[in-house]
N, C-alpha and C positions, 0 to 999 in steps of 0.2 A: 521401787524396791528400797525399803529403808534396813538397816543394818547398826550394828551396836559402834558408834563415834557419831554418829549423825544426828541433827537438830532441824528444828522446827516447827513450825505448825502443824505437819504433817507427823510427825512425831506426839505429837501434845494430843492429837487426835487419837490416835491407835494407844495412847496413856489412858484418854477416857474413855473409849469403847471399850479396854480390857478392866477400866474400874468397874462400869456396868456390870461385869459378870461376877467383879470381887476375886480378881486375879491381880491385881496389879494396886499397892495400897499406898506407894508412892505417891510424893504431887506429878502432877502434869504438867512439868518444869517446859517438853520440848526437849530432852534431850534425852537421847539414847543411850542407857550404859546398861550393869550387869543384872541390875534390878528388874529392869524392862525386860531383858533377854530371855531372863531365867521363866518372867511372865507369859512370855509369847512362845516359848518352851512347851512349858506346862500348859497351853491355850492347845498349840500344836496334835502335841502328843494325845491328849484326851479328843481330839478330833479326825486324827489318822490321817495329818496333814504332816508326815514324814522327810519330806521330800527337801527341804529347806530349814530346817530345824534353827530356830533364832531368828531367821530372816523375815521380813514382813515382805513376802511375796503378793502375787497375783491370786491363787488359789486363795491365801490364807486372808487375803482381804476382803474378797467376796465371802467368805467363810463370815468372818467376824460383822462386816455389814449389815450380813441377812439378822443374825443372830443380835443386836444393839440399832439405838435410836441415834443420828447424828447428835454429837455435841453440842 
């Protein structure tokens, strides 16, 4: 579970997977702030993934997974 203060590669990932979609128009610094949030938000919402709203959860990674190509 990543979350908006948190870094790293694993961050830098779900940066480029939500560029893939052209939600997310930041670099892929790896670090989590309000930008990303706001990204993963709006990724969220348009998908009915409710439940955690901001959070890079379980659901919402398998979500974005299926939906983009690894980095």
């Amino acid at each position: 579970m990543l979350r908006r203060g948190d870094s790293g590669p694993r961050v830098r990932e779900l940066q480029q997977r939500l560029q893939q979609l052209h939600l997310y128009r930041g670099r892929a610094d790896g670090d989590f702030g309000r930008r990303l949030e706001d990204a993963l938000r709006t990724y969220q919402w348009a998908r009915g993934l409710h439940g955690s709203m901001g959070v890079y959860d379980g659901p919402t990674r398998r979500q974005l997974e299926s939906e983009t190509s690894p980095p």
